[in-house]
C-alpha positions in Angstrom: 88.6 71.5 116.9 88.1 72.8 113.3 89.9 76.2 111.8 88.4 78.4 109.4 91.8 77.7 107.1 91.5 74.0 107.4 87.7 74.4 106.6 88.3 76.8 103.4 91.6 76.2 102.0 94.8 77.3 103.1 95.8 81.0 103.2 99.2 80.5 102.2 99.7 80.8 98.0 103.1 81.5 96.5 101.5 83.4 93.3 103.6 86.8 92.9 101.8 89.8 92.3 102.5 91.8 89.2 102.8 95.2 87.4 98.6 94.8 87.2 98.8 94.2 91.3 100.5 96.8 92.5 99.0 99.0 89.6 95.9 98.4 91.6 96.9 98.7 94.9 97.8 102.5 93.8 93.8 102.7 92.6 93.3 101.1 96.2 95.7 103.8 98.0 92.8 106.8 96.7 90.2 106.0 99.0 92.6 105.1 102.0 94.4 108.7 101.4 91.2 110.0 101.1 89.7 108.8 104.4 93.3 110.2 106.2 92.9 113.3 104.5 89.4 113.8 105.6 90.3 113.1 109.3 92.9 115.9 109.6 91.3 118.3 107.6 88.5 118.4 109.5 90.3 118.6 112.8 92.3 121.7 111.0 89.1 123.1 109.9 87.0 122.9 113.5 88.0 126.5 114.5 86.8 127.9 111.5 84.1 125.7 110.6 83.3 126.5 114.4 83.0 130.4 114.3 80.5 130.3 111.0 78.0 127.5 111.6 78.2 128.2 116.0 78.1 124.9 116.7 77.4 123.8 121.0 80.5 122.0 122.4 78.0 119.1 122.2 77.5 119.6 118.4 81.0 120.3 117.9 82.4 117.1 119.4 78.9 115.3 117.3 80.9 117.0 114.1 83.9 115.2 114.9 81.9 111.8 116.2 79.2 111.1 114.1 81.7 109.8 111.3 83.6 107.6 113.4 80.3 106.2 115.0 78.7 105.5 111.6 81.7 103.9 110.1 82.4 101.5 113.2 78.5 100.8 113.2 78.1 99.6 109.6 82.0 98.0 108.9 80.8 94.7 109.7 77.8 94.8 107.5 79.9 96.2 104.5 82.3 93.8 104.6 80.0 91.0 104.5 77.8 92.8 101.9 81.3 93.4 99.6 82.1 89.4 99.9 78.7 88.9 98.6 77.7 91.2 96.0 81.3 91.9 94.7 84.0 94.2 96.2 84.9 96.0 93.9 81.5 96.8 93.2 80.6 97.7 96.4 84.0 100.4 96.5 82.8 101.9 93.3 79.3 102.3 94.9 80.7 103.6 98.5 83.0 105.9 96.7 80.2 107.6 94.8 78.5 107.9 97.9 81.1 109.4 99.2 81.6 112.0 96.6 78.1 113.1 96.6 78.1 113.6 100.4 80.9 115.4 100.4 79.4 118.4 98.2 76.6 118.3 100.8 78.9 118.9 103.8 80.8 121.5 101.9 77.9 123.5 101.7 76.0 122.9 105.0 74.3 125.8 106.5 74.1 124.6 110.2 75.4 122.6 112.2 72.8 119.8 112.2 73.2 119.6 108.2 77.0 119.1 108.8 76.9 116.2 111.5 74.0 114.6 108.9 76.2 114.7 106.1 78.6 113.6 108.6 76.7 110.6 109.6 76.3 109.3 105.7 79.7 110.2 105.3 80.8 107.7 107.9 78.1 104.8 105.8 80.2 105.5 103.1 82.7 105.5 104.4 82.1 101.9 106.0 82.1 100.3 102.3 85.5 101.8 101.0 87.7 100.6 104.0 86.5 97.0 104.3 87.1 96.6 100.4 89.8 98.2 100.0 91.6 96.1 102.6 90.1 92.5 101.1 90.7 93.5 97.5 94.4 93.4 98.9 94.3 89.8 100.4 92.7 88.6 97.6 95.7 90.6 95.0 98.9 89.5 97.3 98.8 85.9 98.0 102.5 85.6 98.8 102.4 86.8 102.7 105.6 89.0 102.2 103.9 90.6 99.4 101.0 90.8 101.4 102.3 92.6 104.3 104.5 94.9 102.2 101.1 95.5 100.7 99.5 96.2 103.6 102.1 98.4 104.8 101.9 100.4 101.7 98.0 100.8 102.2 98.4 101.5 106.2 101.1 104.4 105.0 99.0 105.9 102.3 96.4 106.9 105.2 99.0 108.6 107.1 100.4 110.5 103.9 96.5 111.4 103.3 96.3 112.7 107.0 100.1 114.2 106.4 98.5 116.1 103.1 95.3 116.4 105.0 96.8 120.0 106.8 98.8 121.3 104.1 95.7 120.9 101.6 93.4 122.0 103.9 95.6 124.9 105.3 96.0 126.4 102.0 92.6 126.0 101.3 91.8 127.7 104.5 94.0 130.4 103.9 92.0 131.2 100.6 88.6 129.8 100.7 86.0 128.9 103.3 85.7 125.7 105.5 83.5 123.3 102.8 86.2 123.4 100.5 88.1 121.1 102.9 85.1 118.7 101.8 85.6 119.3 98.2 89.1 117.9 98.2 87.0 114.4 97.7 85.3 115.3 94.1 88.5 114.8 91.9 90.0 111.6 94.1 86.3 109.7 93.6 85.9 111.0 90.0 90.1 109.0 89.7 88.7 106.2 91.5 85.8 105.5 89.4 87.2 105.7 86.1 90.7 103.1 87.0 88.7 100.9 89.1 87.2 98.6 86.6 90.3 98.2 84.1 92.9 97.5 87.2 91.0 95.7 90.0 89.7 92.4 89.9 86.2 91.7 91.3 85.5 89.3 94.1 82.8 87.3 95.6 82.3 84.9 97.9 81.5 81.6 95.8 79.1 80.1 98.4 77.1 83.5 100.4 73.8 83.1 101.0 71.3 86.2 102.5 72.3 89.0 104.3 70.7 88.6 107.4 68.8 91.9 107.8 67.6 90.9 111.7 72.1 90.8 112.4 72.4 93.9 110.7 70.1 96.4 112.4 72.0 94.1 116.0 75.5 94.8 115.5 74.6 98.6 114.1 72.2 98.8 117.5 75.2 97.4 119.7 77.8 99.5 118.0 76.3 102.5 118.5 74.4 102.2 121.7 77.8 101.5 123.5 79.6 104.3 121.7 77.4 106.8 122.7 77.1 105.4 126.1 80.8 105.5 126.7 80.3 109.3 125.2 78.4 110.3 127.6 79.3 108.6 131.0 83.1 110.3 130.1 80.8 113.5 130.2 78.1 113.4 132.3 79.1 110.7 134.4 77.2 107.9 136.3 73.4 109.6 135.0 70.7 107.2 134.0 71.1 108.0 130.5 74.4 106.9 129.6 74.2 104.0 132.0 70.9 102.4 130.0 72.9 103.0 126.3 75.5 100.6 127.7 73.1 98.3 129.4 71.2 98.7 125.9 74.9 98.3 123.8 75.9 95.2 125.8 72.5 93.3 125.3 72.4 93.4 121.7 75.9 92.5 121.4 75.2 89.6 123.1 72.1 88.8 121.5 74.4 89.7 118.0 76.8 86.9 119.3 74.4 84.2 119.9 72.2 84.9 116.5 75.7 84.4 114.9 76.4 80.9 116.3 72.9 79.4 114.8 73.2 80.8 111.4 74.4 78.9 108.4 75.6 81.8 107.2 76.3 84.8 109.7 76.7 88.1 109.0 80.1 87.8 111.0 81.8 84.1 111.7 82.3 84.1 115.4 85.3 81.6 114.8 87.3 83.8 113.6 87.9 84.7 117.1 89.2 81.7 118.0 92.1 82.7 116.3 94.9 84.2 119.4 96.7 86.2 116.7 93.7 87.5 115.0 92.3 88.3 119.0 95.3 89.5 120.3 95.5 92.1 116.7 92.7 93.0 117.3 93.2 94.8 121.0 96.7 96.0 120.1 94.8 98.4 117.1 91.6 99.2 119.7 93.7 100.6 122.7 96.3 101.9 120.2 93.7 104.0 118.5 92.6 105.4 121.6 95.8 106.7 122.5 96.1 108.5 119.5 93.2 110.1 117.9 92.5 111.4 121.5 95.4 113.5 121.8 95.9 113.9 118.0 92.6 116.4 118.3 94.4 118.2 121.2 97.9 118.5 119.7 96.0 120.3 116.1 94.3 122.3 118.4 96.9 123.8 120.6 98.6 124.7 117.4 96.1 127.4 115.8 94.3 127.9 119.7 97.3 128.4 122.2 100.3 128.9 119.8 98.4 130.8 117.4 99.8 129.2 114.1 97.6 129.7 111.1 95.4 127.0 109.6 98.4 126.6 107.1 101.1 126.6 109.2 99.6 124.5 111.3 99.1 121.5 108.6 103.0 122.4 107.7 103.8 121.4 111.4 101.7 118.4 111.2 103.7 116.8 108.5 106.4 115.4 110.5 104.1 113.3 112.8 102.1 111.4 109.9 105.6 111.3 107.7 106.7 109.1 110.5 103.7 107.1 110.6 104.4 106.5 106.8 108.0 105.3 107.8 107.0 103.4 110.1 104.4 101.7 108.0 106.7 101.0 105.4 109.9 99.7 107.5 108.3 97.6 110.2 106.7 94.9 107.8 110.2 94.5 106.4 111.8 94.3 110.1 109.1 91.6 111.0 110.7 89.4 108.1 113.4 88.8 110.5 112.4 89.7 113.5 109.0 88.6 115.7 105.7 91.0 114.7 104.9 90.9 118.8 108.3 92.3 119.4 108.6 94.9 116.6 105.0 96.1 117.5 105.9 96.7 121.4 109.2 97.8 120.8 107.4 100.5 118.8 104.9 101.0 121.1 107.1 101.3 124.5 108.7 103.7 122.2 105.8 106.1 121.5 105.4 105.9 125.1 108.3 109.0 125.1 106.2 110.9 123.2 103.3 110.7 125.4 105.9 112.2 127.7 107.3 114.5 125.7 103.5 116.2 125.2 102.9 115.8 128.8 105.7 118.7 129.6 104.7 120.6 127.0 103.5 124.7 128.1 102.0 128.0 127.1 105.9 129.1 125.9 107.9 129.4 122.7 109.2 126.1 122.9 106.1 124.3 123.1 105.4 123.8 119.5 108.3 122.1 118.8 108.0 119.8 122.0 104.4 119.0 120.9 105.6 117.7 117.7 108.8 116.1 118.5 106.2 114.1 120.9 103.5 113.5 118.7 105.9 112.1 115.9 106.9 109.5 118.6 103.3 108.9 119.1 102.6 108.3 115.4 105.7 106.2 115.1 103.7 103.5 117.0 100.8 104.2 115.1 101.9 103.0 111.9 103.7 100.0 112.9 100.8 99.0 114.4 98.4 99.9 111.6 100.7 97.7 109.5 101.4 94.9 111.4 98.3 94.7 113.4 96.0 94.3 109.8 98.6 92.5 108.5 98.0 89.8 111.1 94.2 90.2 111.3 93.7 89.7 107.6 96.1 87.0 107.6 94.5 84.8 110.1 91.1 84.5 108.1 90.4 82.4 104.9 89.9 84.3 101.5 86.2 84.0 101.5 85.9 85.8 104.9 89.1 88.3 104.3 86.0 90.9 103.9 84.7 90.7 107.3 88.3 90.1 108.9 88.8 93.4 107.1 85.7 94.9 108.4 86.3 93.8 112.3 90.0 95.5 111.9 88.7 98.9 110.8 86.1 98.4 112.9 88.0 98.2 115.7 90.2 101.5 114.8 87.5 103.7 113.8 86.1 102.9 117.2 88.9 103.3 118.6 89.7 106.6 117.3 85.9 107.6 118.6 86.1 106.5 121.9 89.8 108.4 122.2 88.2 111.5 120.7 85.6 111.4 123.3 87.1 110.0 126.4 90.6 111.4 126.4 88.8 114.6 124.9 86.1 114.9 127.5 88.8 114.2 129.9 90.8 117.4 128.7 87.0 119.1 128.7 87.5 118.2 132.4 90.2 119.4 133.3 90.1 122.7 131.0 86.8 123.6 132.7 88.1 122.8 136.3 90.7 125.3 135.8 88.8 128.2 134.2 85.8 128.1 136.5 88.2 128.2 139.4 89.3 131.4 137.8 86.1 132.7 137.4 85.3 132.3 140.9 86.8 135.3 142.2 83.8 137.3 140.1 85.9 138.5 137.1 84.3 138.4 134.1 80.8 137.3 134.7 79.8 138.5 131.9 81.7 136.0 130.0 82.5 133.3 132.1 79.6 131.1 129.9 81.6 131.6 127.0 85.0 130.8 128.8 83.7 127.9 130.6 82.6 126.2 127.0 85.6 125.8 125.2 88.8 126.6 124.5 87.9 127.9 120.6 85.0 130.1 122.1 86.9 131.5 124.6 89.3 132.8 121.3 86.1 133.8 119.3 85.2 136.0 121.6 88.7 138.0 121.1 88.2 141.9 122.9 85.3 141.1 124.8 87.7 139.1 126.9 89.5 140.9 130.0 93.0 140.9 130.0 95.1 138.2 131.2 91.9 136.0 130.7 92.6 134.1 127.4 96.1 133.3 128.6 94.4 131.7 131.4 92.1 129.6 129.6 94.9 129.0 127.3 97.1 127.2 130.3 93.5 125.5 131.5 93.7 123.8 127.9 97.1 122.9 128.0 96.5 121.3 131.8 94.1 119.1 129.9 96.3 118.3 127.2 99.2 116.9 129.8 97.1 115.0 131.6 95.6 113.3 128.7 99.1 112.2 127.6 99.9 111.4 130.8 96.9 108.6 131.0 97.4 108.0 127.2 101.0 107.2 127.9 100.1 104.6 130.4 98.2 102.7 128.3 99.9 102.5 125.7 103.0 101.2 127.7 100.8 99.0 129.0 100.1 98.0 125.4 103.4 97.2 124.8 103.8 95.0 127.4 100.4 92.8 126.1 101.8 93.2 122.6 105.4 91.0 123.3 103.7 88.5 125.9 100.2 87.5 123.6 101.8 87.5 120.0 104.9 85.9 121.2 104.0 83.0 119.0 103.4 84.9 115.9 106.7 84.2 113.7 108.7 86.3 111.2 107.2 87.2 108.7 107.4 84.7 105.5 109.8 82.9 107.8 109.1 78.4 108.0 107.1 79.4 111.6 105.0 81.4 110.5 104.4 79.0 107.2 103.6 76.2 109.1 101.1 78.2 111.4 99.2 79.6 108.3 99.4 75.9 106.6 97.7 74.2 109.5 95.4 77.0 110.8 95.1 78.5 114.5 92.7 76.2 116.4 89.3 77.8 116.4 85.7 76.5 118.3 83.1 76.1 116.6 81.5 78.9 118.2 
């Protein structure tokens, strides 16, 4: 049995980082805020954005999807590419990407242009997450340092997504939708210009090819079973969506065993073999299912059923993602001391109350407030986990392959936060629609039961056309679907924390002799 630390060198450095490190790891914290900020603005901007460019309910949730898709595609592929060419120079690159696409979203015309742009957004996205995240390992080489690190960059996405409403609300309040998209210009033009005097570059000494024939695989398996999932949630057992995950699962597979006979794969299956980084892994998938599912629900009872404006609706979302940025911050310090299995599901069972807490929660004046106090329990979790959970992933590969450990974590959130946008969202769809066609079944408002039956935001768009006592109605049918989807998202996640405790039981405290020993000798791996 050979590891990939014993193989490469150990892990473990006692080097301290200095004012030049964690002067970089601010340069590092732009793009991270930016991709936070771009994920709540856009969920603050959907009812807007919604009633100029007249999206379908198809294209709508395509808006929100596209990005997540494209990003979870091509993170493996970036992170490999960044340990190859250089990243740093592969961030600068993405981040221009990124800038540039953004001015083309901000002034799409139709919906088509917007998921498009929303699409490359997501490819650019792919090279700024992977590289931010290795840049770190390769910075921090004392593992303290490193997960403090870590928890810094885990909480400067949440304060992005906690600035994300408050910027966009007051730029809704003034300007049109695209200048949500905007916000991007100024933080890219930032990046660019500190990049090269504060961040080091890094390659991978001994990197051969990128396999072209494992790209367009893993982008084909990604994306195939994505969409698949999609549409079964919506559709249901139909041919289509049945032959995307037939379609998904055999290139994975072929993905897999392409890996295992190259000299040098675009992803090193042994990194698998590690239980902590395995284990990290599923902890951050389910948890980011949970969360981004009910996330889109929670911003959109806010403006839809309680009627908040975009800007006070971003104020009321500051709460949640400040906790996150507690959280992010305080549990890599607690897991000095005490076990990162147990912090993590002691969080999680924890969040579990807020899934309760927005399972209750009505069509009355107290259910903003409930709504809140539950979704800052639910974000509570989040950030440990997004702390922790890299932490540990990152930590369990060698510095050569830190690019594509990086890679499979965000990989595995930004699917994550996909497949909970459209299962636990179609699911609400579900229900929402169940409810309101059973109300139109009595013949009321035939001429407007299409609209009704769509969605919750074109029911509100279509204001006085709307009988009386209707919009209240639908308004109840969307907060059904919002309670049930905490109610299954709840589940889960206690499950969660129950996996958490039991499979990285044997993870010590951080920095502690356990934990030292572990990263000196290197988690068995096969050679896959």
């Amino acid at each position: 049995m050979v590891s990939l630390n014993e193989a490469s060198g150990s892990r473990l450095t006692r080097h301290q980082a200095g004012i030049k490190e964690w002067a970089g790891l601010a340069v590092l914290a732009l793009p991270t805020a930016l991709l936070g900020l771009d994920v709540t603005i856009l969920y603050l901007a959907l009812p807007a954005l919604a009633a100029d460019l007249q999206p379908s309910s198809t294209q709508a949730l395509w808006i929100m999807d596209a990005y997540g898709f494209m990003i979870a595609g091509f993170l493996i592929t970036m992170g490999t590419l960044g340990d190859r060419i250089g990243r740093r120079r592969l961030l600068m690159i993405g981040a221009l990407a990124f800038g540039v696409t953004s001015v083309i979203a901000a002034y799409s015309t139709s919906a088509a242009i917007l998921i498009a742009a929303r699409a490359v957004l997501g490819v650019a996205g792919a090279t700024l997450m992977p590289s931010t995240l290795a840049l770190i390992s390769n910075m921090f080489g004392d593992v303290r340092q490193r997960a403090l690190a870590i928890g810094v960059w885990a909480t400067m996405f949440a304060l992005g997504m906690a600035l994300g409403p408050v910027v966009g609300g007051v730029l809704l309040e003034r300007f049109w939708w695209g200048s949500a998209f905007l916000v991007a210009v100024p933080v890219v033009a930032v990046l660019l210009i500190a990049a090269p005097t504060l961040l080091p570059e890094y390659r991978a000494k001994r990197s051969g090819r990128l396999d072209l024939a494992s790209v367009a695989l893993s982008l084909a398996a990604v994306l195939s079973a994505v969409y698949g999932v999609k549409e079964l949630a919506k559709l249901g057992l139909e041919p289509g969506p049945v032959l995307a995950l037939v379609l998904g699962a055999l290139m994975a597979v072929t993905f897999v065993r392409r890996q295992q006979h190259l000299d040098d794969p675009l992803l090193d299956m042994r990194l698998f073999g590690s239980r902590t980084f395995s284990a990290a892994l599923i902890v951050l998938l389910v948890g980011l299912v949970g969360v981004s599912g009910v996330m889109l629900l929670v911003t959109q009872y806010l403006q839809l059923v309680a009627g908040l404006t975009p800007l006070a609706a971003g104020l009321w979302m500051g709460p949640p993602a400040l906790m996150m940025v507690l959280a992010g911050i305080v549990a890599p310090l607690i897991a000095r001391r005490i076990r990162p299995g147990y912090v993590v599901g002691a969080a999680l069972a924890l969040s579990t109350l807020g899934y309760w807490l927005l399972a209750t929660v009505e069509v009355n004046a107290s259910g903003v407030g409930m709504a809140i106090a539950g979704f800052s329990l639910v974000y509570l979790g989040l950030g440990t986990i997004a702390a922790l959970g890299t932490d540990l992933v990152v930590g369990a590969a060698p510095a050569e392959k830190a690019g594509s450990a990086s890679a499979m974590s965000e990989m595995v959130q930004e699917l994550g936060v996909a497949l909970g946008v459209a299962l636990l969202g179609s699911l609400a769809t579900f229900v929402y629609r169940a409810q309101v066609s059973a109300t139109m079944a009595d013949g009321e408002a035939v001429e407007v039961a299409g609209v009704v039956e769509d969605s919750l935001w074109a029911t509100v768009s279509a204001g006085e056309r709307l009988p009386a006592g209707l919009l209240l109605e639908a308004q109840q049918a969307f907060t059904a679907g919002l309670n049930v989807t905490a109610t299954v998202g709840g589940i889960a996640i206690l499950a969660l924390a129950v996996i958490s405790i039991v499979s990285l039981r044997h993870v010590g405290a951080i920095g502690g002799e356990a934990q030292e020993r572990s990263d000196e000798k290197g988690e068995p791996c096969s050679l896959c």
